[in-house]
Phi, psi and omega in degrees: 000126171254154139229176208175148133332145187284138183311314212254141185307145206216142165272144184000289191306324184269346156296306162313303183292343171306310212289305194303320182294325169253023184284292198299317190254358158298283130000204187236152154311120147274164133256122173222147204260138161251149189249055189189145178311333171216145177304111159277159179297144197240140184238165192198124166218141198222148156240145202264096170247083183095224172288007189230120185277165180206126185228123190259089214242152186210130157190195189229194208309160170174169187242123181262154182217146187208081225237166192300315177288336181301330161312295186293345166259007197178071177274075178280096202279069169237167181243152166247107156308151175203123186246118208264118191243319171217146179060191234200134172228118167298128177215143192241125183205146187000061176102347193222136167225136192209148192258113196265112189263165172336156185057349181281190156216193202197131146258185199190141151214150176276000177282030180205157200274171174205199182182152194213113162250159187228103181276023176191148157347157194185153172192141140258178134222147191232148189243124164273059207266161225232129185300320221281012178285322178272077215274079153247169148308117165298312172310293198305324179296294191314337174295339231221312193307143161071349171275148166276102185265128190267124168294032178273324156224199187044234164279344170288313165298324175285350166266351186262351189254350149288323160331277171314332188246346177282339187282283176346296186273355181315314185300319221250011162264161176256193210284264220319294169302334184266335150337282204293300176324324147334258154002297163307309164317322178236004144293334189287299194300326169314320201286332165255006153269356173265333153350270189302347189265310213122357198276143165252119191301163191268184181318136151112329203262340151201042155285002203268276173296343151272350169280317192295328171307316221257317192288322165322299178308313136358251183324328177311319187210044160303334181268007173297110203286349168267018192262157236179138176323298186308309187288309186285346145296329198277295198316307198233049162028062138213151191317146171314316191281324192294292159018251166331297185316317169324289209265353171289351177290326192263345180086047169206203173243167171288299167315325157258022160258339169280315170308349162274335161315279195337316178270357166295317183309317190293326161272011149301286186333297186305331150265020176245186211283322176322323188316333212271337176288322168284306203075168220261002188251346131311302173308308183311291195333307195323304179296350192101005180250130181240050097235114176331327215263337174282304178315331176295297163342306172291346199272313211291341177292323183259275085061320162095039171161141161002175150264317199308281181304345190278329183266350150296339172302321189292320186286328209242008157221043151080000000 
């Protein structure tokens, strides 16, 4: 779903309530000021995933306000994520004011008032969650609210390069995916905000979404023949040992759920139109195993016969 401004020329004024109408219903009602003689045109475009919107906004300078009364007519209990992709925003919440350069991110809730400029062109993108959705400490959100948080490590890189890619991918999920993705979104942001407080969460509340993070990276780069614990932890900035603990949850290893990945692919492969082009020591490279002779072994381990016989089986049942 998008909204814009109407295509056909608009006078100042009238281009500003255009704007303000579709600020207020993407959004939260703002006031909003522009800071330039005339409104450039602004784009706002949104998708829905589960309890959670993704608003993908470009316009040019201008000042947002979220004032009591404006509360009071419309007590939206949401939290807003914001991921700054061009120009620089000042954003003022319970006391603390900070400046979100390109790459940072920022939260806002909207049941308090707050207020944001943007003195130049701009593009975001805002993650919008439903509050009673977040299981933090209200103090710790408040405590948080008007900060830059720099994605270069820790828990601020897994929401924000998770984020970012949910941004990407939002048109092309379906009602199902975008639930869990959801979901996932907002296990990261507790994780980061009990993180940034001290807190330790308790077992289980994100371990769910970082495993599932960690299985993706996985799935991702099965045919590198060089991935390995230590690399797929440095990839998704968590310890080697938490790592492990992910997957002793499930009653396994990180090593044998991939090899086990692997050999599911391969054994897609063996029966599919490709084989006659690879061959079964060409599949084995594909997937990441680079000797043959540990691949049979592992296939004949998992499967109960060769790859050769598992793939004449296939043919000779059509």
């Amino acid at each position: 779903m998008s909204a814009e401004p109407p295509a056909e020329p608009l006078s100042a004024a009238d281009r500003a309530e255009c704007w303000h109408q579709t600020v207020a219903s993407a959004f939260v009602p703002m006031a909003v000021e522009f800071l330039e003689d005339e409104p450039s045109p602004g784009t706002i475009t949104a998708h829905r995933l589960g309890p959670m919107r993704v608003l993908q906004v470009q316009a040019g300078p201008q000042a947002a306000t979220r004032t009591r009364r404006m509360i009071a007519r419309d007590d939206s209990a949401a939290l807003i994520l914001t991921l700054q992709q061009r120009g620089t925003s000042l954003k003022e919440q319970d006391g603390r004011e900070s400046l979100i350069r390109p790459g940072a991110f920022s939260l806002t809730d909207a049941s308090r008032t707050f207020r944001k400029r943007m003195g130049e062109d701009f593009v975001f993108t805002s993650f919008h969650f439903p509050r009673a959705e977040l299981d933090v400490h209200e103090r710790d959100l408040r405590a948080l609210t008007a900060t830059a948080f720099d994605p270069a490590a820790g828990s601020a890189a897994l929401v924000a390069t998770y984020l970012a890619g949910i941004a990407r991918e939002a048109p092309a999920l379906d009602e199902a995916v975008g639930r869990r993705a959801a979901a996932t979104a907002l296990d990261l942001l507790a994780l980061l905000i009990d993180d940034r407080c001290g807190r330790e969460r308790p077992k289980g509340l994100h371990g769910a979404a970082s495993l599932e993070r960690v299985k993706d990276h996985i799935r991702r780069n099965l045919g590198d023949p060089d991935l390995s614990p230590p690399g797929i932890a440095e990839a998704n900035h968590i310890s080697l040992r938490f790592l492990h603990k992910l997957f002793q949850q499930e009653g396994t290893t990180v090593g044998a759920w991939t090899r086990a990945q692997r050999l599911d692919r391969c054994s897609r492969d063996l029966r599919g139109s490709t084989a006659e082009d690879l061959g079964v020591a060409g599949i084995a490279r594909r997937w990441g195993f680079v000797n043959s002779s540990h691949f049979s072994r592992a296939f004949r381990a998992a499967y109960g016969m060769t790859p050769r016989d598992w793939q004449m089986l296939g043919r000779s049942q059509g």
